[in-house]
N, C-alpha and C positions, 0 to 999 in steps of 0.2 A: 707112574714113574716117580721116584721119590726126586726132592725140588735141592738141589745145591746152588748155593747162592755165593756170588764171586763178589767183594768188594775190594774197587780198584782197577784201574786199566790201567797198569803198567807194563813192564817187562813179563813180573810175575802174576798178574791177575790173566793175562793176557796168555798167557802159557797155558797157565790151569784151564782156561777154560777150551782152547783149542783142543787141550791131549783128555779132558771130560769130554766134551763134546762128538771127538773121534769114534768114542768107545759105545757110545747110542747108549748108555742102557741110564742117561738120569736127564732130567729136567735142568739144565743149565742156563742160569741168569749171572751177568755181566753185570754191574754197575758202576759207572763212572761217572764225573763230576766235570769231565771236558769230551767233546767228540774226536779226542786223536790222542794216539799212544805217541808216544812225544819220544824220538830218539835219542835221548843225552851225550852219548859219546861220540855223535858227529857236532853234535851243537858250537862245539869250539869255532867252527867255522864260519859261525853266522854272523860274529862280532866284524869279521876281516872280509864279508860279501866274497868268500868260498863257498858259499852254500845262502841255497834262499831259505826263509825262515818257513814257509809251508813245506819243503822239501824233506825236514826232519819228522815231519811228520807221516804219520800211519793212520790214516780214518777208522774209526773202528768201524764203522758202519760197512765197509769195504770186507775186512776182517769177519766180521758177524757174516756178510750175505757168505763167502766162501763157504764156512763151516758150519750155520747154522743156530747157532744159540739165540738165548734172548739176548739183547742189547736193553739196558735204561740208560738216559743219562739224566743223572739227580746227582744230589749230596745229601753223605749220610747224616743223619742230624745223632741218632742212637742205636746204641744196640744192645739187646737186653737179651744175653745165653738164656735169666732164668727163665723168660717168656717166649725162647726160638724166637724171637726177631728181630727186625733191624725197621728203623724208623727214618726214609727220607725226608725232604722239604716237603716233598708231592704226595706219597703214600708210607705205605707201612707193606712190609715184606715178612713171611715167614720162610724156613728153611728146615730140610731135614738134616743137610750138611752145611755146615758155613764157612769159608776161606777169608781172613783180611789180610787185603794184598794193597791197603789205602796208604801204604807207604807210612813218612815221618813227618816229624816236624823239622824246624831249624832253632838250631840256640837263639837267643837274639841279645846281645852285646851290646853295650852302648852307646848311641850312635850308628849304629848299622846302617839306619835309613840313609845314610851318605854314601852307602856303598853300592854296587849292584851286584850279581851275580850269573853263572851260568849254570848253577844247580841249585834252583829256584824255582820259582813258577816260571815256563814257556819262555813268556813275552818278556822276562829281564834281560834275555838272550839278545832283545833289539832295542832296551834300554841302553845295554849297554854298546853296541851297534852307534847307536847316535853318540854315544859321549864320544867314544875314539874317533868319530866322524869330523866331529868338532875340535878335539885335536890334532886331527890330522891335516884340518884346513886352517887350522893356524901356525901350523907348520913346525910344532915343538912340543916338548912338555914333560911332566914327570906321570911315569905310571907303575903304579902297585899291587903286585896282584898276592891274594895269601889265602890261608884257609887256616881255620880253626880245629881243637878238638874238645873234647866231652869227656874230664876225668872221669864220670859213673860210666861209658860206653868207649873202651879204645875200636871197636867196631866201626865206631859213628863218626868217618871221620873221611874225607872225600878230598885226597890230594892228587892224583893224576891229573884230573883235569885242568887243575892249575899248574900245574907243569907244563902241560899240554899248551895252553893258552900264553902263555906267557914264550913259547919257543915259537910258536904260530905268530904271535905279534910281534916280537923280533923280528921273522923273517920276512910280514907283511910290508913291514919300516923299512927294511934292505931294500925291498923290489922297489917299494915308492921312490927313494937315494935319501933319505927321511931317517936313518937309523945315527948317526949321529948326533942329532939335533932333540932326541931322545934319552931320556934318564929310565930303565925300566929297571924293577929292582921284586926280587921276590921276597914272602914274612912269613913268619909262622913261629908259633911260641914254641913248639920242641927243637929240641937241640941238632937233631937227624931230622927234619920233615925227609920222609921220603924212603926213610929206613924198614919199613913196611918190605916192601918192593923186594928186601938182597943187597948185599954189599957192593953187589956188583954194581946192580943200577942207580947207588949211591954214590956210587967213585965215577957212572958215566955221567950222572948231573953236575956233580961239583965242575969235573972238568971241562961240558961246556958250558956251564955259566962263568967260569974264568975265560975260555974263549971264544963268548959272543958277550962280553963286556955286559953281562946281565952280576946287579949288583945283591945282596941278600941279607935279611936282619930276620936270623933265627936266635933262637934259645930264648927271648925275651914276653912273658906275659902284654898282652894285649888289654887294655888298659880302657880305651873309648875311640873310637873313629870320630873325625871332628871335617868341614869340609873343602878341609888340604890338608888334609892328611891323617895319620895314624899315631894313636900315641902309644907307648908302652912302660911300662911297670917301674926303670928306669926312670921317667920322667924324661928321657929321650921322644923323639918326634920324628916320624919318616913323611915328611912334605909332599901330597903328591896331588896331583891335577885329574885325576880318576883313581878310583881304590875299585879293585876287584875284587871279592871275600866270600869264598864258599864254607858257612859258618857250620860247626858241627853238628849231625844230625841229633834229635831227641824225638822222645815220643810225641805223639801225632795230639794236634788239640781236642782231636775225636775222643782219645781214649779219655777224657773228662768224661764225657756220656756213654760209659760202657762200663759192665760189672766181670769186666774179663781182667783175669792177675797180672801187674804190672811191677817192671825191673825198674831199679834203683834210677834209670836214665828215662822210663816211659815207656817202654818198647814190652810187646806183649809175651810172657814168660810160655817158652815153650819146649818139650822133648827133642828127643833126637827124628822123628817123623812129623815134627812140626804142630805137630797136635795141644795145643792150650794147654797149659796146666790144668786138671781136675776135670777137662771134659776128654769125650771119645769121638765127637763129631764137627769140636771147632779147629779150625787150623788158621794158623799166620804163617804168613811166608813175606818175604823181600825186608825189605826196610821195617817193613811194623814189626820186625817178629826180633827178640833180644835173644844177639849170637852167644853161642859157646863155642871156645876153640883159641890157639896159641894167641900173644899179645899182637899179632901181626895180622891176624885175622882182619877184612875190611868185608862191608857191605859192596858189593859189586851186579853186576845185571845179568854176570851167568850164573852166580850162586842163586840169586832169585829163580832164574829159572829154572835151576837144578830142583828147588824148592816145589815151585810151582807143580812140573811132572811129576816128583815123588808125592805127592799130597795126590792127583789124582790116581795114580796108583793106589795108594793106599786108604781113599774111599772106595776104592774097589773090590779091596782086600777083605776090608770090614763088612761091606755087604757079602762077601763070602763067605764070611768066619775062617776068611786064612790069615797066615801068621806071618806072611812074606813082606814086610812092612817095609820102606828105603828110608833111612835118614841122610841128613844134609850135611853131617859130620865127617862124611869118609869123601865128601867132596869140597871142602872147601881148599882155595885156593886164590893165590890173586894171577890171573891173567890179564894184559892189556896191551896193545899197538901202540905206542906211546909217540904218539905223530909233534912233528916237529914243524913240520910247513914243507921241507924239502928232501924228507925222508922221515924215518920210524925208529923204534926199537921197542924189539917185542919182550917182555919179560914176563915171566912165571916163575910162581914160589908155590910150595905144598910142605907139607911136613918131610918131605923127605932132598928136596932140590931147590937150588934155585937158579935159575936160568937169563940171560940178559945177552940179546942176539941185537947188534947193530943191523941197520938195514937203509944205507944211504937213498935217499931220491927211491926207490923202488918200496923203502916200507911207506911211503905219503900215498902210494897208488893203492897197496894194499888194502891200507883203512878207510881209501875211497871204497875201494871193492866191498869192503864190509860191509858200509854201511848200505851200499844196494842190497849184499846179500839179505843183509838184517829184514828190511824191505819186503822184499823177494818172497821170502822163505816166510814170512806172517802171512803175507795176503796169498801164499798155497803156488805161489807161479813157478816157483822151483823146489826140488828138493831137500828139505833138512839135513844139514850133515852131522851126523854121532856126534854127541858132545858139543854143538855149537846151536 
């Protein structure tokens, strides 16, 4: 059996190697760098002890016994297309196919280290857990949450979640009687953060963060995080007593040690069937792999997927000599639950719609539901549904 080789447990490494693995007919090896596929779009919850911090989690080891594949867990140190291989701390791997699914990197801004995050590594999720903890036993304070972007990548750029977190910590500070004695205020250098998403679900942000007295300093360049606060371009200063900062994605520190073609922002240069520039047997899918598609286009965790499956398909293709190959282009889209603490709102955009569905108190149950399903549906205990 010819050896495909998966690097990365993510969303999309994870994908890939379930829908290879279904198919019997290759040698499939998993590598990852931690023992659990880490679920980011429930993570928001962990900060406010709505969720425990192992509970976002997915063993892969759990994942692997279902379906079968090899399991490593290492880190990649290189990877050399010209010599088919890939070099961890521990060993040296060859491949007849290769997938990098090892995700990105993060910008890094000045002063960032004052900040934390929840689309990070894992455990910032319960860095940040303790600071609000600490505010919240002192019974007051200013909090800042914002995100960044990447002029060489308008892809690379991860604002929901801070929407998300910041409408969840509002309403955590309600339940406590704690939300007045609070300053929260959202940032971000573009003029529309959030504009991505649809007009629609731009004009539902504005108007409740006018009526849940959440305050905002957009349009303004981000300048250095300092530790109270944020400064900006201005020479203005947003004071805050925890900074939350999901900084723009960039290519992975990996691709230093790799002779695979890389885009203006780092990310690894690929076709419409995700296949590498100038190879026939490498592919990037998720975060590592540099998007094509409208300015609105974002990295997100179903596009990875969609990635993921169409790549095993279409090493399946190629060992056939057929020509029925899927690209990621006719599916991009941004979909998301956009949870609140006390309900949701579901929005979807594609080239053709854009969609923005309120969903009081019943959409917060939903995107509970999800995230079992997410759960669920990896370690095999229920059925996948078309498209999710």
């Amino acid at each position: 059996m010819k050896k495909v080789l998966i690097l990365g447990g993510g969303f999309a490494g994870v994908e890939t190697a379930i829908d290879l693995q279904k198919r019997k007919m290759f040698d499939v090896t998993l590598v990852s760098d931690r023992d659990f596929l880490f679920v980011f779009p429930i993570s928001i919850w962990v900060p406010i002890h709505e969720l425990k911090y192992e509970n976002a989690q997915i063993k892969l080891a759990d994942i692997q016994k279902k379906y079968g594949f090899n399991l490593i867990i290492d880190k990649v140190a290189s990877v050399s297309a010209g010599e088919k291989q890939v070099t961890l701390e521990n060993q040296t791997l060859t491949y007849d196919y290769l997938v990098v699914a090892f995700g990105g990197g993060k910008m890094q801004p000045k002063g960032v280290e004052y900040t934390t995050t929840i689309c990070g590594q894992p455990q910032q999720t319960l860095q940040l857990r303790e600071k609000l903890d600490a505010l919240v036993a002192k019974g007051s304070g200013k909090i800042a949450i914002g995100f960044g972007g990447n002029p060489k990548d308008k892809s690379a750029v991860r604002g929901g979640p801070a929407f998300e977190l910041i409408f969840n910590i509002n309403h955590y500070l309600k339940k406590k009687g704690l939300r007045d004695d609070f300053e929260l205020t959202m940032f971000a250098p573009m003029v529309e953060p959030g504009a991505k998403m649809g007009k629609g679900a731009l004009q539902a942000i504005h108007k409740m963060f006018k009526s849940q007295n959440i305050k905002s300093r957009f349009g303004k360049k981000i300048t250095e995080f300092m530790a109270d606060g944020v400064m900006f371009e201005d020479g203005s200063k947003l004071e805050s007593d925890l900074v939350m900062f999901i900084a723009a994605g960039a290519g992975s520190s990996l691709m230093k040690n790799t002779d695979l073609p890389l885009s203006e922002a780092g990310f690894i240069k690929v076709n419409d069937y995700n296949q590498v520039q100038g190879y026939t047997d490498i592919f990037a899918i998720g975060d590592a792999a540099a998007y094509e598609g409208p300015d609105w286009t974002a990295k997100q965790g179903h596009i990875a997927e969609v990635m993921g499956r169409n790549v095993a398909h279409n090493i399946v293709e190629l060992e056939k000599n057929g020509s029925n190959m899927k690209g990621y282009q006719a599916h991009l889209s941004i979909m998301c639950v956009m949870d609140m603490g006390n309900g949701a709102a579901f929005v979807y955009r594609d080239r053709k719609r854009e969609i923005m569905i309120p969903m009081p108190i019943v959409g917060h149950w939903l995107k509970q539901a999800w995230g079992k399903y997410a759960k669920w549906s990896k370690l095999g205990l229920i059925r996948r549904l078309p498209g999710m």
